[in-house]
C-alpha positions as CSV (number, residue, x, y, z in Angstrom):
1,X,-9.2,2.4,36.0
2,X,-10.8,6.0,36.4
3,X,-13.6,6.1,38.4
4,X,-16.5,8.0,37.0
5,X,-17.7,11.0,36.5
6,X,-21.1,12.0,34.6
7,X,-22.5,15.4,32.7
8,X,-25.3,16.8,31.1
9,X,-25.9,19.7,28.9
10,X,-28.3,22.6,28.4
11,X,-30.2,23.3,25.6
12,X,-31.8,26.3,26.7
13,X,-32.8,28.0,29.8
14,X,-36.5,28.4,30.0
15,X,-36.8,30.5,33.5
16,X,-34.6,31.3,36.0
17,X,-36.5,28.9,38.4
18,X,-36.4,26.2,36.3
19,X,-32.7,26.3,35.8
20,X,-31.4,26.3,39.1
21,X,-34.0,24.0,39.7
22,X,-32.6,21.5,37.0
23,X,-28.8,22.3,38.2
24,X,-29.4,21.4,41.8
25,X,-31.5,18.3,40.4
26,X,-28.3,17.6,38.9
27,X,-26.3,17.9,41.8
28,X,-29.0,15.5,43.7
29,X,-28.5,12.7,41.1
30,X,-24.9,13.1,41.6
31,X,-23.8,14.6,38.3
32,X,-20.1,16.1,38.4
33,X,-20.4,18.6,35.8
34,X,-22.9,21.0,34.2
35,X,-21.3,22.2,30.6
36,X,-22.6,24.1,28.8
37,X,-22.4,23.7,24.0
38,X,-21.7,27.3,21.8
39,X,-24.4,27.4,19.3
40,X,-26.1,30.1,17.8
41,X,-29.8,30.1,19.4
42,X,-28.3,28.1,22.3
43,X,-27.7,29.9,25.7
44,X,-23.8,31.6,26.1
45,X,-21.7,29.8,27.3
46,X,-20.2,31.9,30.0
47,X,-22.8,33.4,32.1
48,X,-24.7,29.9,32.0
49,X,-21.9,28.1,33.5
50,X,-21.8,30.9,36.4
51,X,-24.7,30.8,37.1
52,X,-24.9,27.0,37.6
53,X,-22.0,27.0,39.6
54,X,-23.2,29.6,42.1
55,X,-26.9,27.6,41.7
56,X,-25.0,24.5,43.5
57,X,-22.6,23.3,46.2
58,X,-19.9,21.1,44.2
59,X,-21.2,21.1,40.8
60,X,-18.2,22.1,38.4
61,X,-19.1,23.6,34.8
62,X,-17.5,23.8,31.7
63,X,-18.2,23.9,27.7
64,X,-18.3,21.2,25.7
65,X,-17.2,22.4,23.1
66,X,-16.8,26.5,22.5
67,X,-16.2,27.0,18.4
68,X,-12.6,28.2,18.1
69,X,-13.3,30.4,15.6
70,X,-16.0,32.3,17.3
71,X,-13.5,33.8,20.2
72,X,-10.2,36.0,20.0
73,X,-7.7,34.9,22.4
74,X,-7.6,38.3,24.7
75,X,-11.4,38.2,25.1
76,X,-11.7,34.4,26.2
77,X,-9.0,33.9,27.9
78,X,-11.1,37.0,30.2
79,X,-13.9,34.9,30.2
80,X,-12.6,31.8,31.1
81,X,-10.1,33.8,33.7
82,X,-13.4,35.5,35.1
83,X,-15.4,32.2,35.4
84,X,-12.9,30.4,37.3
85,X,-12.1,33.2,39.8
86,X,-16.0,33.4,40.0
87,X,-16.6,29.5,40.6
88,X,-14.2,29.1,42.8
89,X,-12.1,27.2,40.8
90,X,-14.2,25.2,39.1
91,X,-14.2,25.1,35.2
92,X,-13.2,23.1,32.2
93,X,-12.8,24.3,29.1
94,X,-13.5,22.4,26.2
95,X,-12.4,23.6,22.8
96,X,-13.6,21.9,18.9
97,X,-12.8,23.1,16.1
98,X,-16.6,24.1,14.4
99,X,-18.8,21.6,12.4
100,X,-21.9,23.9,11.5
101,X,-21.7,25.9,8.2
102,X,-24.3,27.5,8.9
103,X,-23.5,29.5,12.1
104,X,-20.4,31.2,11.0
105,X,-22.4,32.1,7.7
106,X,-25.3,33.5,10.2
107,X,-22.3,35.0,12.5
108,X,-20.5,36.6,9.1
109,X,-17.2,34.1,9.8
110,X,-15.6,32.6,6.7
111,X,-16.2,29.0,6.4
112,X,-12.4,27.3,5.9
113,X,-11.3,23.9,5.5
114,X,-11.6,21.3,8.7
115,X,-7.5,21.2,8.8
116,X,-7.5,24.7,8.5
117,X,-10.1,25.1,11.8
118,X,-8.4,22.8,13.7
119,X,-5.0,24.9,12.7
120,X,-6.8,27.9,14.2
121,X,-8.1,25.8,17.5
122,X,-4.3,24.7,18.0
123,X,-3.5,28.1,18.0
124,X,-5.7,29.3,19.8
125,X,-5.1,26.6,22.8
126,X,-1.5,28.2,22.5
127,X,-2.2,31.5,22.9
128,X,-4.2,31.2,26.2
129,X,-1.7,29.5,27.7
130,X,0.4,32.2,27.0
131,X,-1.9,35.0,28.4
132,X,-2.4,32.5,31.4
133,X,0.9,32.2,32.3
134,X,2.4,35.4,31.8
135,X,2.3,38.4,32.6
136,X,-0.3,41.3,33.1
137,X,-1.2,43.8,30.1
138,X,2.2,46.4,31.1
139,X,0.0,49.7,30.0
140,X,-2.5,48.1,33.0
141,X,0.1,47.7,35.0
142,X,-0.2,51.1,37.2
143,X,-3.7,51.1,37.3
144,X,-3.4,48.0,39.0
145,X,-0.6,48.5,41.4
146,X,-2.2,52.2,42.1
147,X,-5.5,50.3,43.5
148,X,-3.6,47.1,44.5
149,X,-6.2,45.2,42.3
150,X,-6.0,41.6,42.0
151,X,-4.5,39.5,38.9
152,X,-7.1,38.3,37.0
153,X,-5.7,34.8,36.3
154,X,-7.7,31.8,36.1
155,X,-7.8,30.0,39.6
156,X,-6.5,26.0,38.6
157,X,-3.4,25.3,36.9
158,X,-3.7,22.0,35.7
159,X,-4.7,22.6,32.4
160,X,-3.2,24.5,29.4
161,X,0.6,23.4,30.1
162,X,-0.4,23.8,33.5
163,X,-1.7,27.7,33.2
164,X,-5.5,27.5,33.1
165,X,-8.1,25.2,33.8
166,X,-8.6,21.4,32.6
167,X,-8.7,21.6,29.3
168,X,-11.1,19.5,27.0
169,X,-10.9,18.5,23.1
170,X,-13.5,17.5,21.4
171,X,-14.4,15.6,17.8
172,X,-14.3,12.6,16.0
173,X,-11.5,13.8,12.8
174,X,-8.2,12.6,12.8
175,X,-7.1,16.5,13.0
176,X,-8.6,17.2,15.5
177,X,-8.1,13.7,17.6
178,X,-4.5,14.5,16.8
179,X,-4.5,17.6,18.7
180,X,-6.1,16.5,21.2
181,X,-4.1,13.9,21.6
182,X,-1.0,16.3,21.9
183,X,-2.8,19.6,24.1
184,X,-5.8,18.0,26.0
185,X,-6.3,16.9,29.4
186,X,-9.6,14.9,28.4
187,X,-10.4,13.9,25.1
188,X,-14.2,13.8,23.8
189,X,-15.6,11.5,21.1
190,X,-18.4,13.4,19.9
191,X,-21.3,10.0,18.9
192,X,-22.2,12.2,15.8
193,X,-20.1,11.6,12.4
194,X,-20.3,13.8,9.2
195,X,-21.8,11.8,6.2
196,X,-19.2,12.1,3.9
197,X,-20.2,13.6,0.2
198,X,-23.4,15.7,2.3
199,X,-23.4,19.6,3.2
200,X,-21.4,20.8,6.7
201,X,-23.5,19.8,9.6
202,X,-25.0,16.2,8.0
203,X,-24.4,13.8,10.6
204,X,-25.2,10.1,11.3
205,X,-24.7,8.3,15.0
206,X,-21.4,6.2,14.9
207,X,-20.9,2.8,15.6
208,X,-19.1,0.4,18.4
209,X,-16.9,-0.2,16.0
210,X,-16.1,3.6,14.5
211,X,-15.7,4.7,18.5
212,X,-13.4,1.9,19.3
213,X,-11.4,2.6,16.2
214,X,-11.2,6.7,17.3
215,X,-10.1,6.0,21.0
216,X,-7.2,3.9,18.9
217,X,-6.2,6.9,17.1
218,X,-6.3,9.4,19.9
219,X,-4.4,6.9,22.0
220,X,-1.7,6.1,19.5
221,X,-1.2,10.0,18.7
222,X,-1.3,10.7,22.9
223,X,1.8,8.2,22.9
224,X,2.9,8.0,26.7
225,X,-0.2,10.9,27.7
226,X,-2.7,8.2,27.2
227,X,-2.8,6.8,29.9
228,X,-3.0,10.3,32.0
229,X,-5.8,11.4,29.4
230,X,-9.4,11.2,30.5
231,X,-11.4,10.0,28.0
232,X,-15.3,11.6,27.4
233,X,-18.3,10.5,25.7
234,X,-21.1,12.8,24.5
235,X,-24.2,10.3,24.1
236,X,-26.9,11.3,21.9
237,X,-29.7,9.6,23.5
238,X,-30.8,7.8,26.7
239,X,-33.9,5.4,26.5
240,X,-35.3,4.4,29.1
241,X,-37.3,0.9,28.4
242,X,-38.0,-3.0,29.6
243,X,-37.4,-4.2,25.8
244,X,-34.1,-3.0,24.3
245,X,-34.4,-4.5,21.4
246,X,-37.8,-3.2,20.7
247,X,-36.9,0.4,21.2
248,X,-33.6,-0.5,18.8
249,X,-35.5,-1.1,16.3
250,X,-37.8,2.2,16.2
251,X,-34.3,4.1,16.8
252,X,-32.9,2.2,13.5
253,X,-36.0,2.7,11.7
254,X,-36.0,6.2,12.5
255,X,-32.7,7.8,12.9
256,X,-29.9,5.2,11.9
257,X,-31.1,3.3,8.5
258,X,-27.1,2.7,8.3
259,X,-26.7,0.7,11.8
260,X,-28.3,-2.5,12.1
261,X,-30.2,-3.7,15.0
262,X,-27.6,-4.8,17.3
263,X,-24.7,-1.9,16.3
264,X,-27.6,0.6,18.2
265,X,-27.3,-2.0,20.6
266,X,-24.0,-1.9,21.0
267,X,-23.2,1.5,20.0
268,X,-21.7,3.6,22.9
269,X,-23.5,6.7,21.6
270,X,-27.2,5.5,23.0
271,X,-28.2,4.0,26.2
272,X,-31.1,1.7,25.9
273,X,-32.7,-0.4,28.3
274,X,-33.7,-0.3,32.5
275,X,-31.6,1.7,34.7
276,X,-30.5,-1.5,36.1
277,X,-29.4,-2.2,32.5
278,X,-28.1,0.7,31.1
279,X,-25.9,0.8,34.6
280,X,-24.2,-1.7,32.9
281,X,-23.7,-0.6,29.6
282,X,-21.9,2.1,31.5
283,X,-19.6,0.1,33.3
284,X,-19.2,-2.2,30.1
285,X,-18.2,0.4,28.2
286,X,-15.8,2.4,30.4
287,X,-13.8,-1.2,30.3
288,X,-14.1,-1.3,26.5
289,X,-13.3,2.2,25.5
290,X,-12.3,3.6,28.4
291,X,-14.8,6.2,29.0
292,X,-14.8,7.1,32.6
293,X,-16.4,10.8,31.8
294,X,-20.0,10.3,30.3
295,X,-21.8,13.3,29.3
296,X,-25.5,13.2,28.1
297,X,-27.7,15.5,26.6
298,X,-29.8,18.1,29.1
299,X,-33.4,16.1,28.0
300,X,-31.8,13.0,28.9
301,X,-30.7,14.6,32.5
302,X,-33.5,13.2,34.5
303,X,-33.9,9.9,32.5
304,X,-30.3,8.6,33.0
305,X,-30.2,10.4,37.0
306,X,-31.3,7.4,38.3
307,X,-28.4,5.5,36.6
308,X,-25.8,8.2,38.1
309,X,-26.8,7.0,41.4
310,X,-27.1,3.6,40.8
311,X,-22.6,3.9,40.1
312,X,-22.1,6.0,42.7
């Protein structure tokens, strides 16, 4: 069994001061990873992630996830090339496909088909391992050896057929589960799931039973990867209470008409309950699903740090 390791997010940086202060608050409750989501009005990606990294001691940083279709290939694979050399070695890349009609109408990006985004993420996965692996741009070529500059090649070489950084899928669709299960050295299952017959972007929290039927699907499609495949969770809230059941039954009320009382119970999506108790869930749930990597959202950081330490 994997032994842990635990995220959280940003949502925005509100001064400089307060976000090194929240990284290296992080880093104190004994998070592993600072990642950082790609959404219009959210901060970028790239610099965020730097500037955590260089914030902490050990802290690693990644994305979870970048929209394929936002990025060419040339100009990420220099971010993520850039990041890594910067870090020290210390990014993860995580890659979906794009849920959120909305932004690529606000970013003036044509709206296709789910198979057809994932078709482009696939691709896109391929190409950076190509411009990872091979060789420099030839008309740079004598600029470089005239000032003997270095390569600028991503430092790890575990992910991307073993190119590039660890590389992370992310979503909850059986086309994009599939290429996960083919390309990715963790797997994410995203607690969010699109309602089906409602507009791009309409989403309702999933079930025990929905995530337990997902990690099948991923597994099955992995084949003889699964076991080498680290499986991640993106939980969409943390509540921290002495009467679970009480504060189940607001979150139905409020947010999940669709669940009864004891799937947000039992949901791997929520943690609800004491630290003592929502330890648990953690450990419960890692032998259930197999989620070792447990990302939580960055308003949830400081609630759920106590819980980090308490599995450490």
């Amino acid at each position: 069994m994997r032994d842990f390791r635990f995220g959280f997010n940003f949502f925005d940086i509100a001064s400089p001061g307060d976000f090194v202060e929240r990284c290296r608050r992080g880093e104190r409750y004994g998070y592993d990873v600072a990642q950082v989501p790609d959404h219009l009005g959210s901060p970028a990606p790239f610099p965020t992630m730097v500037a955590a990294a260089d914030a902490t001691e050990r802290l690693r940083v990644g994305t979870l996830v970048l929209n394929a279709a936002f990025w060419n290939a040339h100009l990420l694979a220099r971010e993520i090339a850039t990041a890594d050399r910067l870090t020290g070695g210390r990014v993860e890349v995580g890659l979906g496909a794009g849920h959120m009609k909305w932004e690529f109408d606000a970013a003036g990006i044509g709206w296709e088909p789910f198979a057809a985004r994932v078709e482009r993420m696939t691709a896109l996965i391929g190409e950076l391992g190509r411009l990872f692996g091979g060789p420099d741009y030839a008309e740079r070529r004598p600029v470089a050896e005239h000032y003997g500059l270095a390569d600028l090649a991503p430092v790890q070489r575990s992910g991307f057929g073993g190119s590039g950084p660890p590389l992370l899928v992310g979503g909850t669709g059986d086309t994009v589960l599939r290429a996960a299960a083919e390309h990715a050295d963790i797997v994410g299952i995203a607690g969010l799931y699109q309602i089906k017959g409602e507009p791009p972007g309409t989403f309702r929290l999933g079930t025990a039973e929905q995530a337990a039927e997902r990690v099948a699907f991923a597994r099955a499609h992995a084949g003889d990867r699964a076991d080498a495949i680290e499986w991640n969770v993106l939980v969409q809230l943390v509540e921290v209470t002495p009467d679970r059941r009480a504060a189940a039954e607001r979150l139905q009320a409020a947010r999940a008409p669709h669940m009864t009382v004891e799937e947000v119970l039992d949901t791997p999506f929520a943690f609800i309950g004491t630290h003592e108790q929502i330890a648990e869930q953690v450990r419960e749930r890692r032998e259930r699903f197999g989620f070792s990597y447990v990302t939580v959202h960055g308003p949830f950081m400081d609630d759920f740090g106590p819980v980090v330490e308490r599995l450490r």
